[in-house]
DSSP file (Angstrom, degrees, kcal/mol; ACC not computed):
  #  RESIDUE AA STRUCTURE BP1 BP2  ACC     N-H-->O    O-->H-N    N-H-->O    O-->H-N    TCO  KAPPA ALPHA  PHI   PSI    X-CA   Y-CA   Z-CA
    1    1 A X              0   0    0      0, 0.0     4,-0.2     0, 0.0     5,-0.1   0.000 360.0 360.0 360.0 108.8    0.6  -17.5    4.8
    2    2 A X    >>  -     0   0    0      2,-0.1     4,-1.2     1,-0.1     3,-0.9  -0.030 360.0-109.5 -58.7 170.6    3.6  -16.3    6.1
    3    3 A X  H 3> S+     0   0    0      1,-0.4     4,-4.4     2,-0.2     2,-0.2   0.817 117.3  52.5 -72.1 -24.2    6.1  -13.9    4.7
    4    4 A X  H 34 S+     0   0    0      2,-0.2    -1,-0.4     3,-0.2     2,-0.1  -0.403 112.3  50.0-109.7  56.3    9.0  -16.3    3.9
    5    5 A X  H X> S+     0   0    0     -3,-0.9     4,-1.6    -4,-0.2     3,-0.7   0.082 105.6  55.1-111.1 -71.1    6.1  -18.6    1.7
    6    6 A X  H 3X S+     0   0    0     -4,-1.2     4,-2.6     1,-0.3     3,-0.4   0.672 113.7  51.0 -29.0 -65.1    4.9  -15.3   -0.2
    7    7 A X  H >X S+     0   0    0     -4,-4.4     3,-1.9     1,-0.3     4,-1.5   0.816 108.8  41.4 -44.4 -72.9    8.6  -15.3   -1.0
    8    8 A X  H <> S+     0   0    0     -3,-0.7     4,-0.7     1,-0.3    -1,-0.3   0.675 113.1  54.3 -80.5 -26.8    9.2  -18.2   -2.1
    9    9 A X  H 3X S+     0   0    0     -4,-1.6     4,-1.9    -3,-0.4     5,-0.3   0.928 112.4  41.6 -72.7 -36.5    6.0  -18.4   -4.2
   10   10 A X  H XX S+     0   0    0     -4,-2.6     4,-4.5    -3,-1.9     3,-0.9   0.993 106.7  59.7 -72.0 -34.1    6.6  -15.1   -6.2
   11   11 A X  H 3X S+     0   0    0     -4,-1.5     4,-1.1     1,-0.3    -1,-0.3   0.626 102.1  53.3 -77.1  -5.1    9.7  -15.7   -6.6
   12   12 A X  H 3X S+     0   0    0     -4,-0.7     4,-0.9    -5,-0.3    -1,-0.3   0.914 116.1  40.7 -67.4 -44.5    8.6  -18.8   -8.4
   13   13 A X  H <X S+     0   0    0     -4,-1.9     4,-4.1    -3,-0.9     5,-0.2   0.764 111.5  55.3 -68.3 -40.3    6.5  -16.9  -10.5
   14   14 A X  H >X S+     0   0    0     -4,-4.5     4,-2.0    -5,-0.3     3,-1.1   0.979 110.7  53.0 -50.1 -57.2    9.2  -14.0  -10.9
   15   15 A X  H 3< S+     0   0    0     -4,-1.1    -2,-0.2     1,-0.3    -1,-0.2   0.524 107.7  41.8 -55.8 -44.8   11.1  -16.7  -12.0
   16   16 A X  H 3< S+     0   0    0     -4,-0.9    -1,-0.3     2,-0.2    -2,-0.2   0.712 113.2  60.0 -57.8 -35.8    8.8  -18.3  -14.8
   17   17 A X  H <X S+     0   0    0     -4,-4.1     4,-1.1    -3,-1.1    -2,-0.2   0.820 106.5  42.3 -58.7 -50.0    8.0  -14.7  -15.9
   18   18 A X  H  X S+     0   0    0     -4,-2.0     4,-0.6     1,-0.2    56,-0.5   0.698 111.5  52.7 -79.3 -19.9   11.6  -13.9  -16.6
   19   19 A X  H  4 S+     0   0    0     -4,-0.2    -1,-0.2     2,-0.2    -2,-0.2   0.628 118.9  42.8-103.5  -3.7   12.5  -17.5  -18.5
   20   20 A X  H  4 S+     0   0    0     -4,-0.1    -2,-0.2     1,-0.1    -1,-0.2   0.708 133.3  17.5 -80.5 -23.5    9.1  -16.6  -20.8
   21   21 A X  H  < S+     0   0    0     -4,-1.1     2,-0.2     2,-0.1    -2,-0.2  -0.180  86.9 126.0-149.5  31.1    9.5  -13.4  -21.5
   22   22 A X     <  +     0   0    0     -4,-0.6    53,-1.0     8,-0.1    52,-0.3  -0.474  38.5 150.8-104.6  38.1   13.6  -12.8  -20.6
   23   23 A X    >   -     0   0    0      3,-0.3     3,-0.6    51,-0.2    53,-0.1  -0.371  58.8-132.1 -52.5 151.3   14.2  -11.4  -23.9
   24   24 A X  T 3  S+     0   0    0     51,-0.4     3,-0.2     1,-0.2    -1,-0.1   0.426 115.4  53.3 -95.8  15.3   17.0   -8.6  -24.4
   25   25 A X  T 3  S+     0   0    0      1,-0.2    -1,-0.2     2,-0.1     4,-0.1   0.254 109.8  49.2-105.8   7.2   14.2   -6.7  -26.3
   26   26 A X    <   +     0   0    0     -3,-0.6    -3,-0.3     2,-0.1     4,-0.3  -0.473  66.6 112.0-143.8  55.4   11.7   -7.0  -23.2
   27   27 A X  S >> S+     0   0    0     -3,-0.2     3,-3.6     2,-0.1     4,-1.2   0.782  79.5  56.0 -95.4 -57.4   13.7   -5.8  -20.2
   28   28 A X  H 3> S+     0   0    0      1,-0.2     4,-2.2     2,-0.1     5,-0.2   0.806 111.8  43.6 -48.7 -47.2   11.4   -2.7  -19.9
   29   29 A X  H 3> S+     0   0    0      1,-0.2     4,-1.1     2,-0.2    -1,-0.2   0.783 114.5  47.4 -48.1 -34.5    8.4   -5.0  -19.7
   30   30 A X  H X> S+     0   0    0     -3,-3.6     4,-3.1    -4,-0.3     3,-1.2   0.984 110.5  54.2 -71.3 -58.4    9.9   -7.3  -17.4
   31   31 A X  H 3X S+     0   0    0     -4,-1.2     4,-2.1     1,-0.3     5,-0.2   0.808 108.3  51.4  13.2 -84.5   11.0   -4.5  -15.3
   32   32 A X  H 3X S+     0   0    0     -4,-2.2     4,-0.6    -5,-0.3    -1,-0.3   0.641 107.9  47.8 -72.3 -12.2    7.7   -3.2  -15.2
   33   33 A X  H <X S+     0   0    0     -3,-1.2     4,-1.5    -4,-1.1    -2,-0.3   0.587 104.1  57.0-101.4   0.6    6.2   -5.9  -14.2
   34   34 A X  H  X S+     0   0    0     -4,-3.1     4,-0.7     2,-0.1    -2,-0.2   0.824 107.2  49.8 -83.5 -14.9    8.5   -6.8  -11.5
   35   35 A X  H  X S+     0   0    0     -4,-2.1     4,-1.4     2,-0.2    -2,-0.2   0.837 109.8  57.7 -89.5 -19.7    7.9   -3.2   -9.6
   36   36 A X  H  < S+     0   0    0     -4,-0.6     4,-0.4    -5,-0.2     5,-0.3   0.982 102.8  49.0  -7.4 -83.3    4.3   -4.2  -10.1
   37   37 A X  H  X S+     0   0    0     -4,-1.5     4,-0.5     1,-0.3    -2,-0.2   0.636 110.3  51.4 -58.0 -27.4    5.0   -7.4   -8.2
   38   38 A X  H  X S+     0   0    0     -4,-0.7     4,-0.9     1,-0.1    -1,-0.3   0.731 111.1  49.1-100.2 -24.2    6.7   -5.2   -5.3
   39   39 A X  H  X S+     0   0    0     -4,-1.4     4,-1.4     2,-0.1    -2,-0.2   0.675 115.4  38.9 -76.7 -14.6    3.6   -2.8   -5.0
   40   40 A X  H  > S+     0   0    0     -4,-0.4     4,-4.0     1,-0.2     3,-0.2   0.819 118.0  53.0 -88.6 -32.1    0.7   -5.6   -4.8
   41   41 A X  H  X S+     0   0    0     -4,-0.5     4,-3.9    -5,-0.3     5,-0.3   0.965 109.8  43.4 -56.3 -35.4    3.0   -7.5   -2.7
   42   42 A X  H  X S+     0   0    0     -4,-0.9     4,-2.2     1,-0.2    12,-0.2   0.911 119.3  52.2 -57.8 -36.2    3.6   -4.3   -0.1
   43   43 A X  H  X S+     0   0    0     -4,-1.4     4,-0.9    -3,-0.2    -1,-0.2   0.751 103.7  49.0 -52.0 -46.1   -0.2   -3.9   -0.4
   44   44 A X  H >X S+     0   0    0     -4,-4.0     4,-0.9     2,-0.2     3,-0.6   0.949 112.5  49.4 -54.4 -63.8   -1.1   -7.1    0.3
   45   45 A X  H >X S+     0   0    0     -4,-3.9     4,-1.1     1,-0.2     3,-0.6   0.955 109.5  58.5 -33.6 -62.0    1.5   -6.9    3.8
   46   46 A X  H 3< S+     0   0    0     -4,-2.2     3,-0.4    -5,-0.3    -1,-0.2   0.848  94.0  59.5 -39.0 -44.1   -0.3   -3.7    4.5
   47   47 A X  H << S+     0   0    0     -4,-0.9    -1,-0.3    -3,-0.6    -2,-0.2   0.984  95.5  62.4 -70.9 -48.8   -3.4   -5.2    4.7
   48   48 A X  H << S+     0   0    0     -4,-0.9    -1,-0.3    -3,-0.6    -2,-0.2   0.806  87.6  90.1 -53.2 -24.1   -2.3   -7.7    7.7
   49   49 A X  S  < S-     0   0    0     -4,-1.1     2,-0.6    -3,-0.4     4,-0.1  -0.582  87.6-114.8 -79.9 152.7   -1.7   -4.7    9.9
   50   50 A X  S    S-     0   0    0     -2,-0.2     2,-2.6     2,-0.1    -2,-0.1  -0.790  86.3 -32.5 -81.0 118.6   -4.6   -3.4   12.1
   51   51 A X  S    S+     0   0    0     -2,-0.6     2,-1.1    -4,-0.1    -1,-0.1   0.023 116.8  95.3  63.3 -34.3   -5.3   -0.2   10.9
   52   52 A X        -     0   0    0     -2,-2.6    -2,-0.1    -5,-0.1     3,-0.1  -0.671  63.8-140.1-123.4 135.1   -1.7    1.0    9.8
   53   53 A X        -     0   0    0     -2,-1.1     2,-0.2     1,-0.1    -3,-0.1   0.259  38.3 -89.0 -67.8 172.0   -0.6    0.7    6.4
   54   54 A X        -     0   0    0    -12,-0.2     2,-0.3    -5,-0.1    -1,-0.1  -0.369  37.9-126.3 -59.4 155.7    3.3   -0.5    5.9
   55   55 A X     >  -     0   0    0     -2,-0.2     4,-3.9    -3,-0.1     5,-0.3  -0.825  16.7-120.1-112.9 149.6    5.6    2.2    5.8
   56   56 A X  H  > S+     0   0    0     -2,-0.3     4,-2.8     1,-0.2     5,-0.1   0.865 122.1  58.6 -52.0 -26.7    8.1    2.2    2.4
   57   57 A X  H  > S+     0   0    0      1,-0.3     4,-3.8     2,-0.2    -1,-0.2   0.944 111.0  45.4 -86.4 -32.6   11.1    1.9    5.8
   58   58 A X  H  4 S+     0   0    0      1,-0.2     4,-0.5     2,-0.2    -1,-0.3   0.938 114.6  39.7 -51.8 -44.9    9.1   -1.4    6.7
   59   59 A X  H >X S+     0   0    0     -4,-3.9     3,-2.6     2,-0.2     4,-1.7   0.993 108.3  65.1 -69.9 -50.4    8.7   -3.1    3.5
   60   60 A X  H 3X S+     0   0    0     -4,-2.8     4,-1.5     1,-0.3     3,-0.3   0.864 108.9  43.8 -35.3 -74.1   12.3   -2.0    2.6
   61   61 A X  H 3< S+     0   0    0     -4,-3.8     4,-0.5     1,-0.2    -1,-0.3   0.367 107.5  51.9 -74.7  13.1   13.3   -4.2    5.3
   62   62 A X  H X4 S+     0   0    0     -3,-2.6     3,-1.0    -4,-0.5     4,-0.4   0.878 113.4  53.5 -94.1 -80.4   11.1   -7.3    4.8
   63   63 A X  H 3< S+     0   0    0     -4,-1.7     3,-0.5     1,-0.3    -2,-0.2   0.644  99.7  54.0 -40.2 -52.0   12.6   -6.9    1.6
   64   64 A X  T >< S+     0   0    0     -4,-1.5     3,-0.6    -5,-0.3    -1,-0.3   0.939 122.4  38.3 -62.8 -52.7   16.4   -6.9    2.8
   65   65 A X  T <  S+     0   0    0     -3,-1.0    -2,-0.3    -4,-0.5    -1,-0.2   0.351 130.5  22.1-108.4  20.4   15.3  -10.1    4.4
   66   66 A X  T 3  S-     0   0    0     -3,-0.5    -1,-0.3    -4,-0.4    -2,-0.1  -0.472  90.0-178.9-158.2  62.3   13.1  -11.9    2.1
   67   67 A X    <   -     0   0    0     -3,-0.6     2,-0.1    -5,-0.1    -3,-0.1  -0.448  19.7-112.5 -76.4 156.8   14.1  -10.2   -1.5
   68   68 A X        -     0   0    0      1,-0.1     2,-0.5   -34,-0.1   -60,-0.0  -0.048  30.0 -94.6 -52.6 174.1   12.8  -10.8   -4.9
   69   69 A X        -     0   0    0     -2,-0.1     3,-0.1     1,-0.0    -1,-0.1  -0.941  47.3-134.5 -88.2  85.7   14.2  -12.2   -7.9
   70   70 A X        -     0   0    0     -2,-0.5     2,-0.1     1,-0.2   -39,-0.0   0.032  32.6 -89.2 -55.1 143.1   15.4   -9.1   -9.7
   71   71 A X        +     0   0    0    -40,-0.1     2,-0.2     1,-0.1    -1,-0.2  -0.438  55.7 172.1 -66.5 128.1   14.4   -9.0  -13.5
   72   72 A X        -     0   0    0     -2,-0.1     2,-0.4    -3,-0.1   -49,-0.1  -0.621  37.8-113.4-131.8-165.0   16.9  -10.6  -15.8
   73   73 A X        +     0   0    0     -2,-0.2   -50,-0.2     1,-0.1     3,-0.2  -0.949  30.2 177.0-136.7 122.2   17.1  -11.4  -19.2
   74   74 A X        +     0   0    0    -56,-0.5   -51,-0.2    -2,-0.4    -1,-0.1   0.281  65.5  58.6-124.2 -12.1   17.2  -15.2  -19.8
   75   75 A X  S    S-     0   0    0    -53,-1.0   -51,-0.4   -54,-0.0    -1,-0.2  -0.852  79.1-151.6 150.5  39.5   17.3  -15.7  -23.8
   76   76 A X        -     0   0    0     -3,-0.2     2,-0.1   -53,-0.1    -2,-0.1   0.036  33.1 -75.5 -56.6 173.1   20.4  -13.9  -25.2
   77   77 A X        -     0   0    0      1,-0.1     2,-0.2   -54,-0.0    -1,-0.1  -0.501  52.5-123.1 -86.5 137.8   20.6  -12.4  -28.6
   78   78 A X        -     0   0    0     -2,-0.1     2,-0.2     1,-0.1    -1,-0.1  -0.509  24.9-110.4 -72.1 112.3   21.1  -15.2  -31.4
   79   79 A X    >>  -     0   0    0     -2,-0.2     3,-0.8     1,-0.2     4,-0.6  -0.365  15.4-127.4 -50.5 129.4   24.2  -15.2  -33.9
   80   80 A X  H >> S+     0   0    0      1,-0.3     3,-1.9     2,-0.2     4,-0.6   0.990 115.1  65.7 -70.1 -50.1   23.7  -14.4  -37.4
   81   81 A X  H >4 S+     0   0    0      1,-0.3     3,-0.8     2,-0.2    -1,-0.3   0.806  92.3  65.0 -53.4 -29.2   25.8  -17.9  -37.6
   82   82 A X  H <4 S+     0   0    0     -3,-0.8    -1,-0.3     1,-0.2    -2,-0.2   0.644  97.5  49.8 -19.8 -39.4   22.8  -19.7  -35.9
   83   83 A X  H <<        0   0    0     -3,-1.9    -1,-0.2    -4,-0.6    -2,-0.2   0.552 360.0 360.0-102.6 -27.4   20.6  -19.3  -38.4
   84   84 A X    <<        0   0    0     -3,-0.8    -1,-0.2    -4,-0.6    -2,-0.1   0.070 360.0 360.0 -39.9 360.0   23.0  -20.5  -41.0
């Protein structure tokens, strides 16, 4: 699959992730699972080279030209007048 599908599929995923679980009490989770998502993905690249892995300077720039969907917080915090 080429690089600029991979984008565009995680970052569907990224995207679902953050509007389920885009809490302002669940950044760190989100957080952690988006540098997650930037380690399998680099792994994954890595594996398509013949015998040498990506280097961090490679992905970096893969990355410059096919970024993620940075972790947000989707769901802001609810007014005690809401509730009312």
């Amino acid at each position: 699959m080429p690089v600029d599908e991979q984008q565009k599929t995680l970052n569907a995923k990224l995207r679902g992730h953050y509007q389920y679980y885009g809490r302002p009490t669940n950044y760190r989770s989100i957080r952690r699972f988006f540098r997650e998502v930037l380690h399998t993905w680099r792994k994954w690249l890595s594996r398509r080279t013949r015998g040498n892995g990506m280097t961090w300077e490679k992905y970096a720039a893969i990355l410059r030209k096919h970024p993620l969907l940075l972790p947000r917080i989707v769901h802001p915090w609810r007014s005690a007048e809401s509730h009312a």
